[in-house]
C-alpha positions in Angstrom: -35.0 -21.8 -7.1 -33.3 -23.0 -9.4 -29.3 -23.7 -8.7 -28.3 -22.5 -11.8 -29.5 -18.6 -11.0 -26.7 -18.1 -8.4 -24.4 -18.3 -11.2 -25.1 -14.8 -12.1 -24.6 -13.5 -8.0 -21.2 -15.2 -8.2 -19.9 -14.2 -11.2 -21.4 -10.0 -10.1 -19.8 -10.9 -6.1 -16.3 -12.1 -7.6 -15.9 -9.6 -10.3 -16.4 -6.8 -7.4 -13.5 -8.8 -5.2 -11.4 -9.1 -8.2 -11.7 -5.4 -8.7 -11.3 -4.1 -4.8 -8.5 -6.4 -4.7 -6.8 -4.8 -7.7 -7.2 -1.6 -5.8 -5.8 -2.3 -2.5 -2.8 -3.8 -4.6 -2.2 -0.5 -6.4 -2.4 1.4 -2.9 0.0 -1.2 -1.4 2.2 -0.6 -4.0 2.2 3.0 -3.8 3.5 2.6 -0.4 0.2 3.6 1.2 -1.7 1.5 3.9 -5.3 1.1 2.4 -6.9 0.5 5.9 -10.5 1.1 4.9 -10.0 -1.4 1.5 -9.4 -3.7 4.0 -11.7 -3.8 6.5 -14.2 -3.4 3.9 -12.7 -6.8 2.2 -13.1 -8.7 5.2 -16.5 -7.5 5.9 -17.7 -7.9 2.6 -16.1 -11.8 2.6 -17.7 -12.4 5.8 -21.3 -11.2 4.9 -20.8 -12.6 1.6 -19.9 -16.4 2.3 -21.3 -16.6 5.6 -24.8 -16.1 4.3 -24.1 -18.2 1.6 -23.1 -21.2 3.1 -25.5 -21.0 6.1 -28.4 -19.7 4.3 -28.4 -21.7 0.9 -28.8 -25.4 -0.1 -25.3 -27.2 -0.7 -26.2 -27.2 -4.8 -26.7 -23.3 -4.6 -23.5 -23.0 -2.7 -21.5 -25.0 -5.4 -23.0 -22.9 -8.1 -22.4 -19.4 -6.4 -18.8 -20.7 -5.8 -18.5 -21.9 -9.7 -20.1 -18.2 -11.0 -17.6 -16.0 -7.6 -14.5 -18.0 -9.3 -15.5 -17.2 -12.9 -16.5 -13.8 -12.0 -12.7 -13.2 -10.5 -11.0 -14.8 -13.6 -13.3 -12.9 -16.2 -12.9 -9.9 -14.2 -8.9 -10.1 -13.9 -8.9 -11.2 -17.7 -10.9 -8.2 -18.8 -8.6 -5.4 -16.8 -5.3 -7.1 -18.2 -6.6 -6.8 -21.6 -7.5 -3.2 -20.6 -4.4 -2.5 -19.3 -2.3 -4.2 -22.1 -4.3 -2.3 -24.9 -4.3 1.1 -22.8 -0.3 0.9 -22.5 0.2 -0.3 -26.0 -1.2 3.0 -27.4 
């Protein structure tokens, strides 16, 4: 397979972190204890980057870690702008 197509996994894998981070943020600062966010975020890591670094070839590991760090910055880019325009009106 080519190296290239786990780009896309990454970029789908780190947009969902980005986005279950943001939500256990808001719930922390609410003052409430998302226990079930959490576990879930560990468990998810672990599946997640244990069967990628076990199960793929070193090249397909680099390029699902390139698209999982572009996937948390396009996701955290894209809810900032969301947020800024949503406030603004």
């Amino acid at each position: 397979m080519n190296p290239i197509l786990w780009l896309l996994p990454g970029v789908l894998v780190g947009a969902a972190e980005s986005v279950l981070t943001g939500a256990i943020a808001k719930r922390v600062l609410r003052g409430q204890m998302p226990v079930l966010l959490l576990v879930g975020k560990v468990a998810s890591w672990a599946a997640i980057l244990l069967s990628v670094f076990f199960l793929l070839s070193r090249s397909g590991a680099m390029w699902f870690g390139i698209g999982a760090g572009g996937g948390v910055l396009a996701a955290g880019l894209s809810i900032s702008v969301y947020t800024l325009a949503k406030e603004k009106r």
